[in-house]
Each structure stands twice: as structure tokens, then as C-alpha cells.
C-alpha positions in Angstrom: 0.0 0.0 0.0 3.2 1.7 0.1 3.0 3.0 4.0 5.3 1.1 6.1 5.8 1.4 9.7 8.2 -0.1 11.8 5.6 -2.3 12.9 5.2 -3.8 9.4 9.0 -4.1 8.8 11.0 -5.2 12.5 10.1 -8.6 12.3 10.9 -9.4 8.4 14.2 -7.2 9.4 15.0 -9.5 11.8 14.4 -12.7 10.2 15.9 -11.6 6.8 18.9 -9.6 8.3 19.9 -12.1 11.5 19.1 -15.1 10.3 18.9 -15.4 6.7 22.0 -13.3 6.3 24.3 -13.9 9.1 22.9 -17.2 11.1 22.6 -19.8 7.6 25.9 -18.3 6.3 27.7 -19.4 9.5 27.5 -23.2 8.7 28.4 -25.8 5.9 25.4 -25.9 3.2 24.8 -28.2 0.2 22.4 -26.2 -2.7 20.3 -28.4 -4.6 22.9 -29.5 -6.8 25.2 -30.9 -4.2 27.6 -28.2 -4.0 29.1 -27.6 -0.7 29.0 -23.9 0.5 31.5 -23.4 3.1 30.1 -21.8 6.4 32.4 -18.0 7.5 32.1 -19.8 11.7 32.2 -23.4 11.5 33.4 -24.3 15.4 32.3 -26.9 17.5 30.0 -24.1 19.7 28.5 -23.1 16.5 27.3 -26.6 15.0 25.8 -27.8 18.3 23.9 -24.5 18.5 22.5 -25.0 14.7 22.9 -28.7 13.6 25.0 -29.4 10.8 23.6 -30.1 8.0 20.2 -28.0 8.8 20.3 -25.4 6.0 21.2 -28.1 3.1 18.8 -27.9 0.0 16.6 -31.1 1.0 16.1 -29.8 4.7 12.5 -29.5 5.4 13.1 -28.3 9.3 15.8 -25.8 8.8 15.2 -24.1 12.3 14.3 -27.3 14.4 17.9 -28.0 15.8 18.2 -24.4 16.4 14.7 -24.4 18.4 15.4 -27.6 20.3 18.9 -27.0 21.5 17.5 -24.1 24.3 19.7 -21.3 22.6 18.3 -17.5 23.6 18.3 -17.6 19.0 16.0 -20.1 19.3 13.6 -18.2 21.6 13.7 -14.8 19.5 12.9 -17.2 16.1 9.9 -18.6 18.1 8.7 -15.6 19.4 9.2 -13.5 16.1 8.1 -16.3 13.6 4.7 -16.7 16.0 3.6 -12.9 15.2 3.2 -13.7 11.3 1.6 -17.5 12.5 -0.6 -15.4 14.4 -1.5 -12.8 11.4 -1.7 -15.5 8.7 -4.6 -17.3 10.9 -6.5 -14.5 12.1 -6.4 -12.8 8.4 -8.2 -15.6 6.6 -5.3 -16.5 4.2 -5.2 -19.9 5.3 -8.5 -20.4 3.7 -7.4 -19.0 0.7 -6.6 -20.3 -2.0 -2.9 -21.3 -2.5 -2.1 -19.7 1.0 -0.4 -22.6 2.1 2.3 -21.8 -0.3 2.7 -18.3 1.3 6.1 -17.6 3.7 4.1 -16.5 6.4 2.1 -20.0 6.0 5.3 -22.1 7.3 5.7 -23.5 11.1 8.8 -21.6 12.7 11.0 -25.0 12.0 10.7 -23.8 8.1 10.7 -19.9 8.7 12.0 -17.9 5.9 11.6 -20.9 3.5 9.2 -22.1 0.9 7.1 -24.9 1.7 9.6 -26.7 -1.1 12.5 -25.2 0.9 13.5 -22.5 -1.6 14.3 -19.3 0.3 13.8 -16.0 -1.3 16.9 -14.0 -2.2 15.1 -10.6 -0.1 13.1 -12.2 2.4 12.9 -8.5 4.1 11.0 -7.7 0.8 9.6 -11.3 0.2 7.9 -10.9 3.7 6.9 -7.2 4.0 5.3 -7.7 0.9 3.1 -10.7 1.7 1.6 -8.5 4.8 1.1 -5.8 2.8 -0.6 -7.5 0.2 -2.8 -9.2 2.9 -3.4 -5.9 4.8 -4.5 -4.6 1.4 -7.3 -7.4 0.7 -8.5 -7.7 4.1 -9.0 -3.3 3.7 -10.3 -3.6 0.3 -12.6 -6.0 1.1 -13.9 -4.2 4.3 -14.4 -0.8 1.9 -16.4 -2.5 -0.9 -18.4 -4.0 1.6 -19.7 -0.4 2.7 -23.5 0.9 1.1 -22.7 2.2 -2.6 -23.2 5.8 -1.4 -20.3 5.5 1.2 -18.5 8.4 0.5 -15.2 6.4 1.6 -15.9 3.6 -0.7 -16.4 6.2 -3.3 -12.8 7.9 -2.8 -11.3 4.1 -2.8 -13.2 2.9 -5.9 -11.5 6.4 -7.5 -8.3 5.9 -6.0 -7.5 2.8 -8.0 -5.3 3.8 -11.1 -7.5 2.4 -13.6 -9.6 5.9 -13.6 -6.8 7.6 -15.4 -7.3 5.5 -18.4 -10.9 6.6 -19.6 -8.8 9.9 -20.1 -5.4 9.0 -21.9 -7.5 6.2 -24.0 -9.8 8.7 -25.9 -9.3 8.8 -29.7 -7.3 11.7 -31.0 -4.5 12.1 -33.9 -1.7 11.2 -30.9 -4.1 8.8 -28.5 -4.8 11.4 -25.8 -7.0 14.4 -25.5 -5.7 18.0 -26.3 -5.0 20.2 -23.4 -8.3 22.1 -23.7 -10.4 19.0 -23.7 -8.7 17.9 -19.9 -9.2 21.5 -18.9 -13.2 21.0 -20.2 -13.2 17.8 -18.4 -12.2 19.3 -15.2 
């Protein structure tokens, strides 16, 4: 909807930025063609605390080891992943159709991932964007559901940029209307 508050964006900043970008990059990973990506902290400390092996392609439970191994991470995943469990149930996407396939549709063992396991290359962006798209049908539908003579409805049915169109698709030698005809209109 293009209005973003921090409420909106501290949670997808935290998952994308902590633990997409620094936490998976501290470990050995295998991509989906068996190539090994060396990890920037592989210690001892460091494995017990993820699980090795947890961010390969085929994982389906990237977090789990992470979650189960009592770490304070662990706890700020949970807590932080539970917030966009909570939205995606009480918004009425997991009715919808192919909601299941959303990020925010995943249990906090597969947070940040695809159901398939892919992981977005922005998942600030990739998540923000799901919210906001959600926010924006949940609001859409609320408006449309006002009486037709809803002066709000009427300002959000105008809003859209589709009303523009009636007025650069007019026929004229160049496709548009002349000057004086927009000053007429208006």
C-alpha cells in the first residue's frame, strides 16, 4: 500500500537480516545440486547450536535443531516467527486459495523458506510484501463491503489507477485528449 511502519518491517528485518543473512551463512550448506557452501564460523560451539547439515537444500526443518537446542536464537525465532503464524490465521489466508504456499504460511521449524524449501533472495522484501498484500485485501474488502453511497468507498473505488485510463485512452491524432479537452473535463 506503500506505507510502512516499523511495525510492518521489524520482524521481516529481523528474520531476513539475522538469520537469513548472518545465522545460515555461519554453517556448511549443500544447494540443490550438491555443491558444498562453506560456512564463515564453523566451530564446535557453532554446530551444536544449529545442527549441521540443517540449512542443506533437502532440509525441510531448517530451524528445528536451532529451536530444540535451548539457545536464547532459538527463543527470538519462536517468538518473532509466531507474530506472522498469528496474522496468517486470524487474516483468513489460510483459507485461501494457494495460502499454504505463502512464507508466512510455514511453522517456525521452516521460517523464511518455501514450503519446497527454496528461500527467497530478499526475504525483508519477500515478507513485507506478503503482509502488505494481505493488509491490502482484508482493507479492500472491508471498503467494498460499505452501502454504494459510502462516501469512503467512493474515494477508494476512484483511487485505484485504472480511472486515469478513460482519459489517456480517448481517440485523437496522438491517443490522448488536447489540453483544452482535460481543462473541459475538469
Amino acid at each position: 500500500m506503500g506505507h510502512r511502519t516499523l511495525r510492518d518491517r521489524a520482524n521481516a528485518q529481523l528474520i531476513g537480516g539475522l538469520f537469513h543473512d548472518g545465522i545460515v551463512r555461519l554453517i556448511d550448506r549443500k544447494d540443490g545440486e550438491g555443491n558444498l557452501w562453506a560456512g564463515r564460523l564453523v566451530t564446535p560451539v557453532v554446530l551444536d547450536a544449529l545442527g549441521e547439515g540443517s540449512f542443506d537444500a533437502d532440509s525441510t526443518e531448517q530451524w528445528k535443531h536451532l529451536l530444540t537446542s535451548r539457545n536464547q536464537l532459538g527463543s527470538v525465532l519462536n517468538v518473532t516467527w509466531t507474530i506472522y503464524e498469528n496474522f496468517y490465521q486470524e487474516s483468513g489466508l489460510a483459507q485461501s486459495e494457494g495460502g499454504s504456499d505463502m512464507l508466512i504460511a510455514q511453522s517456525v521449524q521452516q521460517a523464511g523458506f518455501y514450503k519446497d524449501g527454496r528461500r527467497p533472495s530478499k526475504l525483508t522484501a519477500a515478507l513485507t510484501d506478503e503482509i502488505e498484500d494481505a493488509r491490502y485485501q482484508i482493507l479492500d474488502q472491508e471498503i467494498l463491503a460499505r452501502p454504494v453511497d459510502d462516501v469512503e468507498r467512493w474515494a477508494w473505488k476512484n483511487g485505484d489507477p485504472m480511472v486515469g485510463l478513460a482519459l489517456e485512452g480517448v481517440p485523437c491524432p496522438l491517443g490522448r485528449l488536447s489540453d483544452d479537452a482535460v481543462i473541459d473535463t475538469f
